[in-house]
mmCIF file as gemmi writes it, N, C-alpha and C atoms, coordinates in Angstrom:
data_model
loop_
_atom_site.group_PDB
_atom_site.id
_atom_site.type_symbol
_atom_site.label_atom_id
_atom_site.label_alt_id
_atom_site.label_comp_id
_atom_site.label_asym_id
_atom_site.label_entity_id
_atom_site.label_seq_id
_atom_site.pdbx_PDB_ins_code
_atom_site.Cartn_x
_atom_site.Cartn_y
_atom_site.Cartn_z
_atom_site.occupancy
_atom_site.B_iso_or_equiv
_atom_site.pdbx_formal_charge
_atom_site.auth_seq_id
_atom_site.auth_asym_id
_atom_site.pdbx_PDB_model_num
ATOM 1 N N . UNK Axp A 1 ? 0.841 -1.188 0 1 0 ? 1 A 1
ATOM 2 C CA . UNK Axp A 1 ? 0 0 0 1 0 ? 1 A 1
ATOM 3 C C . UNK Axp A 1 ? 0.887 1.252 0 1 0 ? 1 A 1
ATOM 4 N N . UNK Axp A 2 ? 0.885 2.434 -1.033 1 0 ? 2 A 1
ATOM 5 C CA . UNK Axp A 2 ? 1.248 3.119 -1.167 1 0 ? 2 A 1
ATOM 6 C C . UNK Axp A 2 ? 1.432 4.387 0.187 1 0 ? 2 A 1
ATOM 7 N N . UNK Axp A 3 ? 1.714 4.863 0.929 1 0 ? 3 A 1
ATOM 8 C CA . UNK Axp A 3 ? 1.351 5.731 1.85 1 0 ? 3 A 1
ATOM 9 C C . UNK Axp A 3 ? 1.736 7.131 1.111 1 0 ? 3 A 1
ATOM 10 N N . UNK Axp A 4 ? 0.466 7.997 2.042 1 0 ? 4 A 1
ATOM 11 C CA . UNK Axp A 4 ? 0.43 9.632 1.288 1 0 ? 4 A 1
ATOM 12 C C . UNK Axp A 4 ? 0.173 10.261 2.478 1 0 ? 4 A 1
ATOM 13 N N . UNK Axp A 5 ? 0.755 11.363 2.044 1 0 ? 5 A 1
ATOM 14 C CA . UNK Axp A 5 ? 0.324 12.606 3.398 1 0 ? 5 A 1
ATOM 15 C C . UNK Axp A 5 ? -1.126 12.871 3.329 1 0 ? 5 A 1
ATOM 16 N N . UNK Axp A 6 ? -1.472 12.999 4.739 1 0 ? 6 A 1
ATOM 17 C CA . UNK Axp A 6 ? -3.005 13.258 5.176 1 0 ? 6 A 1
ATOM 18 C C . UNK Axp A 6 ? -2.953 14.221 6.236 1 0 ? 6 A 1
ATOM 19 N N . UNK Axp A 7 ? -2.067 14.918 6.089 1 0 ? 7 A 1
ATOM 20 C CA . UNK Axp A 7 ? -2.072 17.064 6.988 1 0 ? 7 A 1
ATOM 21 C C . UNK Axp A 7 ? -0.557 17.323 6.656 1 0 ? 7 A 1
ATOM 22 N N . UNK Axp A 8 ? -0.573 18.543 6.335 1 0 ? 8 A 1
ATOM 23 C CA . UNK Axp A 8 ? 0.094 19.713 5.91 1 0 ? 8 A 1
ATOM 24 C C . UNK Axp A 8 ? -0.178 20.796 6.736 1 0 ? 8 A 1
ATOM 25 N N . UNK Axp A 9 ? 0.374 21.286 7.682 1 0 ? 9 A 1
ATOM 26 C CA . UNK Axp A 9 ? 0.433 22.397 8.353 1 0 ? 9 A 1
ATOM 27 C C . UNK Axp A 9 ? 1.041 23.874 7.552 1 0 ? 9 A 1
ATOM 28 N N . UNK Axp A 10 ? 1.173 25.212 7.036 1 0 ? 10 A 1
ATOM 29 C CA . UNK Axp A 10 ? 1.39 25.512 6.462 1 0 ? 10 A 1
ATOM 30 C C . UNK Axp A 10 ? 1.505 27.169 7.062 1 0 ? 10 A 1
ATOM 31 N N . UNK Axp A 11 ? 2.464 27.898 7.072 1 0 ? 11 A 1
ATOM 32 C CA . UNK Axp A 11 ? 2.937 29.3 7.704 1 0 ? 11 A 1
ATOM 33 C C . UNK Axp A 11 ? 2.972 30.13 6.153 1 0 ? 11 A 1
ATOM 34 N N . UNK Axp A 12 ? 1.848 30.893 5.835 1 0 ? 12 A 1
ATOM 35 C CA . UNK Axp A 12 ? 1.959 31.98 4.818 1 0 ? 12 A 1
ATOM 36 C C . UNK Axp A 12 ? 1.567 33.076 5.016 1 0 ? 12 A 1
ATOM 37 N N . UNK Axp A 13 ? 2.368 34.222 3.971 1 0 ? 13 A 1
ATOM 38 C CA . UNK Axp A 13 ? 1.856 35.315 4.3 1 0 ? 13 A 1
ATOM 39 C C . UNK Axp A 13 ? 1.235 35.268 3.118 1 0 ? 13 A 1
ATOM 40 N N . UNK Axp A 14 ? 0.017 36.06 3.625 1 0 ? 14 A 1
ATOM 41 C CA . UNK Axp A 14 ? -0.795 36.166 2.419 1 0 ? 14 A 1
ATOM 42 C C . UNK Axp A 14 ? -1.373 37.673 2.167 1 0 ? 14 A 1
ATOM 43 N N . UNK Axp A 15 ? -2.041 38.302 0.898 1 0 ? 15 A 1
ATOM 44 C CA . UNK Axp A 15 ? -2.522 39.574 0.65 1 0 ? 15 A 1
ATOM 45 C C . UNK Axp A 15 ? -3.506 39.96 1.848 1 0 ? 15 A 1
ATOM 46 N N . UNK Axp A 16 ? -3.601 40.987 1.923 1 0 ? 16 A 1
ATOM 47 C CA . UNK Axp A 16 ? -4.576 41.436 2.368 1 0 ? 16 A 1
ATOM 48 C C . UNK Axp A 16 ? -5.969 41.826 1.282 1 0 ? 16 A 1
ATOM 49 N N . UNK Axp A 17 ? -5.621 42.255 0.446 1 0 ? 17 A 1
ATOM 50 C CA . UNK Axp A 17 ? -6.407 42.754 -0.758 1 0 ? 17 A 1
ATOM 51 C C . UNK Axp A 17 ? -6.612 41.518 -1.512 1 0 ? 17 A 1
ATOM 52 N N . UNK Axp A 18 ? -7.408 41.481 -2.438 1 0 ? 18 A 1
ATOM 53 C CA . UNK Axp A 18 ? -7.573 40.616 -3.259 1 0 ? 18 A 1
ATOM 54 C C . UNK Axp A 18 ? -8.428 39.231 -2.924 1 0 ? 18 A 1
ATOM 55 N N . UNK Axp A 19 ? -8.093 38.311 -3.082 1 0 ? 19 A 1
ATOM 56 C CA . UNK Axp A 19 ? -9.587 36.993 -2.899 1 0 ? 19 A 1
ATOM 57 C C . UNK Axp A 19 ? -9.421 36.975 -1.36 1 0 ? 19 A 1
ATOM 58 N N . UNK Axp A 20 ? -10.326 36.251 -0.8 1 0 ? 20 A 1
ATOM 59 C CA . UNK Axp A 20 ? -10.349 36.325 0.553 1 0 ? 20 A 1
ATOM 60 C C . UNK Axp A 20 ? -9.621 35.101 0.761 1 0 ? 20 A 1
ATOM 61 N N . UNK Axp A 21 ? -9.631 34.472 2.446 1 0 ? 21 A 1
ATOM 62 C CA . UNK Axp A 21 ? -9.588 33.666 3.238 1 0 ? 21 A 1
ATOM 63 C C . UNK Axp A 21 ? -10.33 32.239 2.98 1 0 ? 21 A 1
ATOM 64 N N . UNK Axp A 22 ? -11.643 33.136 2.87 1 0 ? 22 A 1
ATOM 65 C CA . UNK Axp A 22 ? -12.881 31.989 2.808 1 0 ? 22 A 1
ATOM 66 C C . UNK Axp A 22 ? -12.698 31.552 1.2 1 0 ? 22 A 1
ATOM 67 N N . UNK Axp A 23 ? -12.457 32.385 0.145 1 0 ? 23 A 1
ATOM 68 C CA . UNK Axp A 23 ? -12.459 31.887 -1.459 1 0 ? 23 A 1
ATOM 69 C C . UNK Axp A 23 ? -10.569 31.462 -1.524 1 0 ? 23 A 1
ATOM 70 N N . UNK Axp A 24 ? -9.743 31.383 -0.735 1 0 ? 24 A 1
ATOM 71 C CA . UNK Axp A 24 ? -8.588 30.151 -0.506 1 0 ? 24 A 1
ATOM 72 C C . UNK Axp A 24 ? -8.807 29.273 -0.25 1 0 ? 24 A 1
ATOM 73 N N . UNK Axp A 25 ? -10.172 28.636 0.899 1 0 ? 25 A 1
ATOM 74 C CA . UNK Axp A 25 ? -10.372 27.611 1.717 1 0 ? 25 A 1
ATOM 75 C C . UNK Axp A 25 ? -11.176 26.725 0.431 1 0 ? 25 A 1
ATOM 76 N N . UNK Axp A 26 ? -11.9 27.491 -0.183 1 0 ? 26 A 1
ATOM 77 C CA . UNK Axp A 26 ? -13.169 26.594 -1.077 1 0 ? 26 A 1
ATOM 78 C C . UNK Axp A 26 ? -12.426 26.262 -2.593 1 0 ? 26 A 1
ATOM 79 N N . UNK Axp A 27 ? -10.861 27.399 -2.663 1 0 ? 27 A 1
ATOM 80 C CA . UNK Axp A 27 ? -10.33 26.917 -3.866 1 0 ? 27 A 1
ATOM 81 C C . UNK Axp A 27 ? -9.369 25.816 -3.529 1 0 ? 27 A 1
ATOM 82 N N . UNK Axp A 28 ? -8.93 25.421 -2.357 1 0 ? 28 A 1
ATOM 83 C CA . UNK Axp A 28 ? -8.026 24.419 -1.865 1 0 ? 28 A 1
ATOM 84 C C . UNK Axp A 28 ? -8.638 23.076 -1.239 1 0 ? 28 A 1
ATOM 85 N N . UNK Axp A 29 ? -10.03 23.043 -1.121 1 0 ? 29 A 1
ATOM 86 C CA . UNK Axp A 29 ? -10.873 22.448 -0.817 1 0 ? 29 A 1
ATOM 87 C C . UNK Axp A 29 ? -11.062 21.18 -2.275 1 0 ? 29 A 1
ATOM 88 N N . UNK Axp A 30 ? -11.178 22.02 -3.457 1 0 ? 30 A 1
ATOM 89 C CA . UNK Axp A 30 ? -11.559 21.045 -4.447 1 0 ? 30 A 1
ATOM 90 C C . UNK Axp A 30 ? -10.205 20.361 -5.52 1 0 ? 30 A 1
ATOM 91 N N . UNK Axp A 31 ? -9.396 20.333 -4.666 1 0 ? 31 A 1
ATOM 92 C CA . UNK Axp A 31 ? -8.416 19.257 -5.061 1 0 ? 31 A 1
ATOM 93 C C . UNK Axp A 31 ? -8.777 18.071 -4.56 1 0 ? 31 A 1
ATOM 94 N N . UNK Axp A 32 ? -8.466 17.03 -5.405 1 0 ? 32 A 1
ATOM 95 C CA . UNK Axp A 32 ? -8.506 15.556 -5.149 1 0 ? 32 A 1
ATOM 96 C C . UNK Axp A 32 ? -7.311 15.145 -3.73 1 0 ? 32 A 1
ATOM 97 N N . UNK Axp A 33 ? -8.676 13.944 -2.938 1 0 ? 33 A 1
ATOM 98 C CA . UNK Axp A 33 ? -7.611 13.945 -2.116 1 0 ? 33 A 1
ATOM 99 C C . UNK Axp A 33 ? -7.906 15.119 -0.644 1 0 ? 33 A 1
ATOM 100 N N . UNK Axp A 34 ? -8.26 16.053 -0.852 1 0 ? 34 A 1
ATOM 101 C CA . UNK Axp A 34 ? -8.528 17.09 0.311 1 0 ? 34 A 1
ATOM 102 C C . UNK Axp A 34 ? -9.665 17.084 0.974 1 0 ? 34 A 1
ATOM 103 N N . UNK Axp A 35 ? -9.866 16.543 2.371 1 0 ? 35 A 1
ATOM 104 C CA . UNK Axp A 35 ? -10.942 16.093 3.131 1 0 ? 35 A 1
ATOM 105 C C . UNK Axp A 35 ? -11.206 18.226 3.383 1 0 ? 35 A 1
ATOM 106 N N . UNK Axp A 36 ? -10.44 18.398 4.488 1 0 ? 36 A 1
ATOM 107 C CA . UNK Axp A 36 ? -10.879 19.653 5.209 1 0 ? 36 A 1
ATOM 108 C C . UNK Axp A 36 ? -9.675 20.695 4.972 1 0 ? 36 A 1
ATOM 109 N N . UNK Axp A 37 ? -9.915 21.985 4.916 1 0 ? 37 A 1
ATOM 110 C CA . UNK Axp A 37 ? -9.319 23.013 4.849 1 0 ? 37 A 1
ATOM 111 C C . UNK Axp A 37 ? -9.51 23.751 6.656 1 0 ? 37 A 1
ATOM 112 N N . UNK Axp A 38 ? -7.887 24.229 7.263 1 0 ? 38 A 1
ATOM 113 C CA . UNK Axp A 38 ? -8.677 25.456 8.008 1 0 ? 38 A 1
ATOM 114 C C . UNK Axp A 38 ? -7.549 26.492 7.917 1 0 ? 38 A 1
ATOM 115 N N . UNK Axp A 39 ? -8.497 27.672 7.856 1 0 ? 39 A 1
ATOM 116 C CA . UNK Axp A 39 ? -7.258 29.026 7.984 1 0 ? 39 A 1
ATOM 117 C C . UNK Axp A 39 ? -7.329 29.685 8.877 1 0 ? 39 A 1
ATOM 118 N N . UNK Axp A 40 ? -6.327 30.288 9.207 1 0 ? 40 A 1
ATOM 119 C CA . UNK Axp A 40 ? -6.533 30.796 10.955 1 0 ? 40 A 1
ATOM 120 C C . UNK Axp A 40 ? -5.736 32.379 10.607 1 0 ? 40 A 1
ATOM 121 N N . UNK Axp A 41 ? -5.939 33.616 10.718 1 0 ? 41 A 1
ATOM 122 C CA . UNK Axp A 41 ? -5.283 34.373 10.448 1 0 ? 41 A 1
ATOM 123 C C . UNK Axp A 41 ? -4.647 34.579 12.085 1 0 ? 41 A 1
ATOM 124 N N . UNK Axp A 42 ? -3.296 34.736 12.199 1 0 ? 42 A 1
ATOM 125 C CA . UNK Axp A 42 ? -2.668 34.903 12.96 1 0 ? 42 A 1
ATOM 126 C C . UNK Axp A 42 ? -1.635 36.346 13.17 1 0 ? 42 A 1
ATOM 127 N N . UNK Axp A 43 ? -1.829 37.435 12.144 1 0 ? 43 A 1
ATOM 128 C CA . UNK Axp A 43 ? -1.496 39.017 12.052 1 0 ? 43 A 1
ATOM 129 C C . UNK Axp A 43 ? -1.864 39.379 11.35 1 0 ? 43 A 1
ATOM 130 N N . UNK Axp A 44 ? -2.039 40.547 11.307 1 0 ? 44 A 1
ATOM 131 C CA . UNK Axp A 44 ? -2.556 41.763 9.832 1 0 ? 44 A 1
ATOM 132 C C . UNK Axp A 44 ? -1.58 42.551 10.147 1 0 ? 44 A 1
ATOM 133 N N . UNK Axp A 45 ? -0.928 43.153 8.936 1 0 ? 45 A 1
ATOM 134 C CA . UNK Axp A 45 ? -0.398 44.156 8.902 1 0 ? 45 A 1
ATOM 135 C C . UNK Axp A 45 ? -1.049 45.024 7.418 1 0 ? 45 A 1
ATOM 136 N N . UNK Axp A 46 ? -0.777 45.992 7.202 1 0 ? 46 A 1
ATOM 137 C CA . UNK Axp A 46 ? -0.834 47.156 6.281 1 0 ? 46 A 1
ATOM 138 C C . UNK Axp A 46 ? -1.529 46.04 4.691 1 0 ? 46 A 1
ATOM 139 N N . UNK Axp A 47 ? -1.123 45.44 4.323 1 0 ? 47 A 1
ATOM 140 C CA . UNK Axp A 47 ? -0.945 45.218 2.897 1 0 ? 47 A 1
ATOM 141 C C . UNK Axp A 47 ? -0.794 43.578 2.91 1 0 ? 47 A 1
ATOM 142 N N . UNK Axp A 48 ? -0.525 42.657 4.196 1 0 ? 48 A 1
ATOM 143 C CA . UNK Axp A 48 ? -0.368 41.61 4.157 1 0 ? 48 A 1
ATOM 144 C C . UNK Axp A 48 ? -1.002 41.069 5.153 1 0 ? 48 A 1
ATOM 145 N N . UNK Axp A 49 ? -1.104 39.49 5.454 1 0 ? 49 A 1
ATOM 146 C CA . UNK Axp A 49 ? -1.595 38.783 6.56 1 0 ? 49 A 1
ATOM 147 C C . UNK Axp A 49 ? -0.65 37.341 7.035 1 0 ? 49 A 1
ATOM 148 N N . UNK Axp A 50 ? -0.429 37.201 7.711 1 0 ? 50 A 1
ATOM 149 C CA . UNK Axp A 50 ? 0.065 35.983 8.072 1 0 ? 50 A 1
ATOM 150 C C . UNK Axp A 50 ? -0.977 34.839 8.781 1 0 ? 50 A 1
ATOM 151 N N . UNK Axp A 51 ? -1.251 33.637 7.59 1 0 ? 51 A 1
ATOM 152 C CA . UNK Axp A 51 ? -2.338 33.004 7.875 1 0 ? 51 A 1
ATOM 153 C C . UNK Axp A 51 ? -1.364 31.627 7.932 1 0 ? 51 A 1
ATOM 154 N N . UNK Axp A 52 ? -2.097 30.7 9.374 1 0 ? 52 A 1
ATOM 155 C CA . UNK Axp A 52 ? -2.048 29.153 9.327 1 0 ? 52 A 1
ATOM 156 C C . UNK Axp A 52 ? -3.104 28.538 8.599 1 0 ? 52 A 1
ATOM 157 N N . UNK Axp A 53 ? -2.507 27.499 7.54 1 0 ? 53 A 1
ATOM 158 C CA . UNK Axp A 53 ? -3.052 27.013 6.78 1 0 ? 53 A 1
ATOM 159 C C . UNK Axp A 53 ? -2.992 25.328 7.099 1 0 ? 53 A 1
ATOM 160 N N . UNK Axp A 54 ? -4.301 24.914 7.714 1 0 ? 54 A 1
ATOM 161 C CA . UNK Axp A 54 ? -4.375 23.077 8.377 1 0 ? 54 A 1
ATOM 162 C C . UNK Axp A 54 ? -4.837 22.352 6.902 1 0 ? 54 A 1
ATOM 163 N N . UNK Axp A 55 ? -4.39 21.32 6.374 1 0 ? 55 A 1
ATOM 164 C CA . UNK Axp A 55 ? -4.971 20.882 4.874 1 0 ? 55 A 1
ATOM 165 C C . UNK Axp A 55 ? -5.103 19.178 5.814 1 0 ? 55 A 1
ATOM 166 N N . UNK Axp A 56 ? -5.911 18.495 5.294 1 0 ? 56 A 1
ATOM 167 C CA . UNK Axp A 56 ? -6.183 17.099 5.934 1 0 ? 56 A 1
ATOM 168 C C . UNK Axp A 56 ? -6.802 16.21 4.481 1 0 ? 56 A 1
ATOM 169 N N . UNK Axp A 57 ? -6.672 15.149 4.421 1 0 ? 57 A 1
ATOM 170 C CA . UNK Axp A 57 ? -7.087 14.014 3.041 1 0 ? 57 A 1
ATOM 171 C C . UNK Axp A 57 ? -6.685 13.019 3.688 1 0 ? 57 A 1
ATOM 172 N N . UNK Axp A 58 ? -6.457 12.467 2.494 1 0 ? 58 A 1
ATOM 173 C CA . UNK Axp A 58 ? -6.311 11.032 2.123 1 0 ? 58 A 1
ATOM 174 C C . UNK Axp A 58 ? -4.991 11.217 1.06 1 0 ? 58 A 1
ATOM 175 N N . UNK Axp A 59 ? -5.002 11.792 0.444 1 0 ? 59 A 1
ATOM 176 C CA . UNK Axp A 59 ? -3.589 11.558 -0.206 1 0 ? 59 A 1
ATOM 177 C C . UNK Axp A 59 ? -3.356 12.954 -0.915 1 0 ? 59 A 1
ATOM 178 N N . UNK Axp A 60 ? -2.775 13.926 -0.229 1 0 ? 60 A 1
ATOM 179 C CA . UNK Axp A 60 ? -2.736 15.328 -0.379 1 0 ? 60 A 1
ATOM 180 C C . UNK Axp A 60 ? -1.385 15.255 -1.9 1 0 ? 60 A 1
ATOM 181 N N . UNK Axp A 61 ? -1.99 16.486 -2.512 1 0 ? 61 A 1
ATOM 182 C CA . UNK Axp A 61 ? -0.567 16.499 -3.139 1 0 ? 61 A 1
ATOM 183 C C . UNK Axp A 61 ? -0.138 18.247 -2.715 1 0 ? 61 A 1
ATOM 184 N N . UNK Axp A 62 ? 0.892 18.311 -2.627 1 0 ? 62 A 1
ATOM 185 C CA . UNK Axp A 62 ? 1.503 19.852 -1.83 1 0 ? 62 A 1
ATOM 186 C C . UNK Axp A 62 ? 1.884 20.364 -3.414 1 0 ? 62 A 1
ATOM 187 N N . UNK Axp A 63 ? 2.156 20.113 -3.959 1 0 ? 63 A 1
ATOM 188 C CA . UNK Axp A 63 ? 2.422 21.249 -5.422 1 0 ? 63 A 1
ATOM 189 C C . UNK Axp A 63 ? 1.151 21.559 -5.977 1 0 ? 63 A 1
ATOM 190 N N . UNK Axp A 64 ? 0.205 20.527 -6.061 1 0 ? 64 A 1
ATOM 191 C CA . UNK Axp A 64 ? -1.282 21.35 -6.192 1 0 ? 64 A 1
ATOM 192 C C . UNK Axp A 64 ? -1.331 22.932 -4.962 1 0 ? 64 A 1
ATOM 193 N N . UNK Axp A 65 ? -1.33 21.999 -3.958 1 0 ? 65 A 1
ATOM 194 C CA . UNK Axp A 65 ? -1.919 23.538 -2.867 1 0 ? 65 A 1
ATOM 195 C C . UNK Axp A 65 ? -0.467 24.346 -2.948 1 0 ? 65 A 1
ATOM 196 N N . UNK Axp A 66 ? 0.573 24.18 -3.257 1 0 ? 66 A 1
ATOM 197 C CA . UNK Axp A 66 ? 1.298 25.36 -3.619 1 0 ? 66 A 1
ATOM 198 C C . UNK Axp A 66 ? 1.083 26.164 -4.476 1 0 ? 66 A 1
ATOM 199 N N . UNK Axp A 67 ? 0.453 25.767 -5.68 1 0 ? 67 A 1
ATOM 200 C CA . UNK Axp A 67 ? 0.258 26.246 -6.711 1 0 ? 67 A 1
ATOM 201 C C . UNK Axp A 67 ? -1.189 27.426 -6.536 1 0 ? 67 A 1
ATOM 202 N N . UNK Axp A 68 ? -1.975 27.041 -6.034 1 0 ? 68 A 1
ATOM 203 C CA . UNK Axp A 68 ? -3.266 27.538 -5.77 1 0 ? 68 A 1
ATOM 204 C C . UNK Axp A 68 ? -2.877 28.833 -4.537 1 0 ? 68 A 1
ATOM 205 N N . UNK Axp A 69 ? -1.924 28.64 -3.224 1 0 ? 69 A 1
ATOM 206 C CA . UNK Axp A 69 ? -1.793 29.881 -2.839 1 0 ? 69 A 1
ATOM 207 C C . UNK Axp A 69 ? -1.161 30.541 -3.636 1 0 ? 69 A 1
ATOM 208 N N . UNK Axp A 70 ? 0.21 30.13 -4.261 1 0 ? 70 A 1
ATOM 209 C CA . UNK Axp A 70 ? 1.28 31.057 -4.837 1 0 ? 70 A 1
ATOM 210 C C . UNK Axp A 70 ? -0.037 31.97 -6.424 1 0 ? 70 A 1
ATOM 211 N N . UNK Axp A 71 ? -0.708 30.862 -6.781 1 0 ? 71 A 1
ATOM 212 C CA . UNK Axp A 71 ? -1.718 31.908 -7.818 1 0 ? 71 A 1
ATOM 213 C C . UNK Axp A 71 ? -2.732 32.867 -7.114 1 0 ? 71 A 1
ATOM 214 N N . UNK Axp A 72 ? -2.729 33.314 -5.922 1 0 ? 72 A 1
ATOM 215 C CA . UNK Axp A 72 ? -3.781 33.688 -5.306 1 0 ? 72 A 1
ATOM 216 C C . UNK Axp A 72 ? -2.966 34.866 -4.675 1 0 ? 72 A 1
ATOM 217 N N . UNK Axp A 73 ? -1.338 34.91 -4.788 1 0 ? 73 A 1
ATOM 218 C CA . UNK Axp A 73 ? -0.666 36.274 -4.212 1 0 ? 73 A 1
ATOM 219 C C . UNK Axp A 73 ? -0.231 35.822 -3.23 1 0 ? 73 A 1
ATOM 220 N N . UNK Axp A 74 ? -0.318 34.177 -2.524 1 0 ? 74 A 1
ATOM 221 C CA . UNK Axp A 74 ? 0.488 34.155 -1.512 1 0 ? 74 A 1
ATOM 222 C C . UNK Axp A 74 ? 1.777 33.44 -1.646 1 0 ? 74 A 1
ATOM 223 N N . UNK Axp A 75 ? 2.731 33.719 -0.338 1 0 ? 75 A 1
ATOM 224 C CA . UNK Axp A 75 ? 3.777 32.76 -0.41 1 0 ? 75 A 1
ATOM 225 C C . UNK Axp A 75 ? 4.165 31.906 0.775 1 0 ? 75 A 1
ATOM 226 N N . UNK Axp A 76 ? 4.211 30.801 0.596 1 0 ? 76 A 1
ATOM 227 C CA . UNK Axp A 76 ? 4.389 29.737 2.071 1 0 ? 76 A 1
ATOM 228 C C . UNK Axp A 76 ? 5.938 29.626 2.874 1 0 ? 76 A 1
ATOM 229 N N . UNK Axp A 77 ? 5.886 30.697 3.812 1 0 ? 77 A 1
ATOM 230 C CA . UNK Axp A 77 ? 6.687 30.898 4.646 1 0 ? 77 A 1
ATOM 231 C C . UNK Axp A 77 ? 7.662 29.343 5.024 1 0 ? 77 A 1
ATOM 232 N N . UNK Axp A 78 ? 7.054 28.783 5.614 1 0 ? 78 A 1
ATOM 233 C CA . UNK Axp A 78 ? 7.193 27.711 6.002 1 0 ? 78 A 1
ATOM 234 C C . UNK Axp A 78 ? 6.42 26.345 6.655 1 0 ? 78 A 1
ATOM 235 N N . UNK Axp A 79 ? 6.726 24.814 5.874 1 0 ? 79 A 1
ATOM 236 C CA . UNK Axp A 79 ? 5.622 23.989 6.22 1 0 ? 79 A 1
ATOM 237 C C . UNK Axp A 79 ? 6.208 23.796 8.076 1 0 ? 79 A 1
ATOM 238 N N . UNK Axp A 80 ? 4.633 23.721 8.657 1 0 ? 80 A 1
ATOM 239 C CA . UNK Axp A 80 ? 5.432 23.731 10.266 1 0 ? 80 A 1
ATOM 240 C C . UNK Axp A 80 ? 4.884 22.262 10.477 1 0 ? 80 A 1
ATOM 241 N N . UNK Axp A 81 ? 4.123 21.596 9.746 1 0 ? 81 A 1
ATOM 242 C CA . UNK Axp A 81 ? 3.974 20.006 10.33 1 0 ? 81 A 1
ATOM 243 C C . UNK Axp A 81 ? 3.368 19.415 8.612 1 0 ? 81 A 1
ATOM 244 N N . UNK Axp A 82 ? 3.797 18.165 8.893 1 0 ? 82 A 1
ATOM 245 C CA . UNK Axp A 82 ? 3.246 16.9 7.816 1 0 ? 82 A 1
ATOM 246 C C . UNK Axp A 82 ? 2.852 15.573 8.273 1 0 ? 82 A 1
ATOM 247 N N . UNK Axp A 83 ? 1.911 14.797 7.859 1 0 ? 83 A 1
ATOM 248 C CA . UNK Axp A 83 ? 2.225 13.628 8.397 1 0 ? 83 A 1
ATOM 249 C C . UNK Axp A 83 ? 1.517 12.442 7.418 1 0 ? 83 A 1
ATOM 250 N N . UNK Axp A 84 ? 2.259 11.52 7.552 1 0 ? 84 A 1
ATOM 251 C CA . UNK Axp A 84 ? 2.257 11.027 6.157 1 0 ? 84 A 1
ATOM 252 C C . UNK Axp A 84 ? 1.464 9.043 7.075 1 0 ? 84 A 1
ATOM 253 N N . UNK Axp A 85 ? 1.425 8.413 6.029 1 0 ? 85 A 1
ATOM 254 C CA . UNK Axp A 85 ? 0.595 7.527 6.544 1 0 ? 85 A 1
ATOM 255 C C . UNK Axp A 85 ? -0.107 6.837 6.654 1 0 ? 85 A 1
ATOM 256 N N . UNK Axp A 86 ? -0.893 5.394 7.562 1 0 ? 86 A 1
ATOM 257 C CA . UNK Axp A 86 ? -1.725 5.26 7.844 1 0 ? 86 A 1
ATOM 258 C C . UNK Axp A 86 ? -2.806 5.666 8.391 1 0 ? 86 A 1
ATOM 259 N N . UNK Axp A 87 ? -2.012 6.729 9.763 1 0 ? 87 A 1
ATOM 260 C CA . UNK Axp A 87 ? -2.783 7.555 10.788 1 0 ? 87 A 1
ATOM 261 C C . UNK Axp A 87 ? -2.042 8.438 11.04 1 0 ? 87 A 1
ATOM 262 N N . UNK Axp A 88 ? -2.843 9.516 11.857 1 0 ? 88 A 1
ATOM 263 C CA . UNK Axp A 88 ? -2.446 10.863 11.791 1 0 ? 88 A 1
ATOM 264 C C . UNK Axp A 88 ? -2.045 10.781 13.241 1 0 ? 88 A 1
ATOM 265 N N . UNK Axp A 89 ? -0.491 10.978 13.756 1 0 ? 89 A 1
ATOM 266 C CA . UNK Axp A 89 ? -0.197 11.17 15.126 1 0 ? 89 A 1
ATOM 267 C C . UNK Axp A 89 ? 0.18 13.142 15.264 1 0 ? 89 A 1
ATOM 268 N N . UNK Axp A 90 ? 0.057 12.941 16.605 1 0 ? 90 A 1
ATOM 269 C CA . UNK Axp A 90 ? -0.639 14.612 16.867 1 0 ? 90 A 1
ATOM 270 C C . UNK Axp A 90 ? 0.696 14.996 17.644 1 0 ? 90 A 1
ATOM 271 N N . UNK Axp A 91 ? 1.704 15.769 17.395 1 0 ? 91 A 1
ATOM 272 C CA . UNK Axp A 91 ? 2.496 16.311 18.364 1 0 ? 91 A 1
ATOM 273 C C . UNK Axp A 91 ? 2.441 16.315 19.799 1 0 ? 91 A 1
ATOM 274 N N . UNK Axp A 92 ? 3.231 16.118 20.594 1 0 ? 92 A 1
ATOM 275 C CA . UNK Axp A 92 ? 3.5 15.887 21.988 1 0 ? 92 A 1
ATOM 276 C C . UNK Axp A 92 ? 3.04 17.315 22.419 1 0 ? 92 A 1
ATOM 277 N N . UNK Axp A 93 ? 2.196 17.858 23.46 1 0 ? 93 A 1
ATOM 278 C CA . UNK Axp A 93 ? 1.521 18.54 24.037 1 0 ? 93 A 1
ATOM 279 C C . UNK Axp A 93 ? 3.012 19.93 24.416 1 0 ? 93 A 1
ATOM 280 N N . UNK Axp A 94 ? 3.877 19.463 24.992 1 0 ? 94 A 1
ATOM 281 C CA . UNK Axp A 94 ? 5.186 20.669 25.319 1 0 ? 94 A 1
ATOM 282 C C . UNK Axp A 94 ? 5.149 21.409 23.963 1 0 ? 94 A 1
ATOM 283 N N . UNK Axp A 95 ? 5.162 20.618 22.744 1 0 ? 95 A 1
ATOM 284 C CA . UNK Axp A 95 ? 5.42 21.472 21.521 1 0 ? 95 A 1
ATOM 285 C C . UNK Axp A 95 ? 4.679 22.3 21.116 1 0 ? 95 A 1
ATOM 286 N N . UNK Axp A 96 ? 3.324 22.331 21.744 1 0 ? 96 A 1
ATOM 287 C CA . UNK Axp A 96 ? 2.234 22.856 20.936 1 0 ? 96 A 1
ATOM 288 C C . UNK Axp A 96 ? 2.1 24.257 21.843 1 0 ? 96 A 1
ATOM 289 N N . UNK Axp A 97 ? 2.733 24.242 22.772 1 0 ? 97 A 1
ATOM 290 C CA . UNK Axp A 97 ? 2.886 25.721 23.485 1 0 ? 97 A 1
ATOM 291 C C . UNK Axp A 97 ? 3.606 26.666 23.471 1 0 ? 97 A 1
């Protein structure tokens, strides 16, 4: 059995102007493979936002959802979790603080 990532954690800054939050979630939503989307905006500044981006499936592909923020004006700072798999194990509780 092949194993595929099923969450992508994801640190971007994204526009302030231009498509929203909610029309990222519903355009990253209809890739194959993508159970749930969540975005969490975590700063605003002037002209930009820094949003956490949670992606969850069955067999995610990350150059699709790269492709879809980077066409939308954003850029992905950095991935902060993956997990690839049968099952999804959840970070040890110290880390998450």
């Amino acid at each position: 059995m092949k194993k595929v990532l099923k969450r992508i954690v994801l640190d971007v800054l994204y526009p302030v102007r231009g498509v929203s939050i909610i029309d990222l979630a519903k355009s990253i939503i209809e890739i194959n493979g993508i159970n749930s989307v969540s975005i969490t905006v975590k700063e605003v500044d002037v002209d930009t936002q820094n949003i956490l981006v949670i992606i969850e499936g069955i067999n995610i592909d990350y150059d699709d959802v790269r492709k879809i923020i980077e066409k939308e004006g954003g850029v992905i700072h950095s991935i902060d979790q993956v997990v690839a798999g049968e099952k999804i194990i959840e970070p040890p509780e110290y880390l998450l603080k």
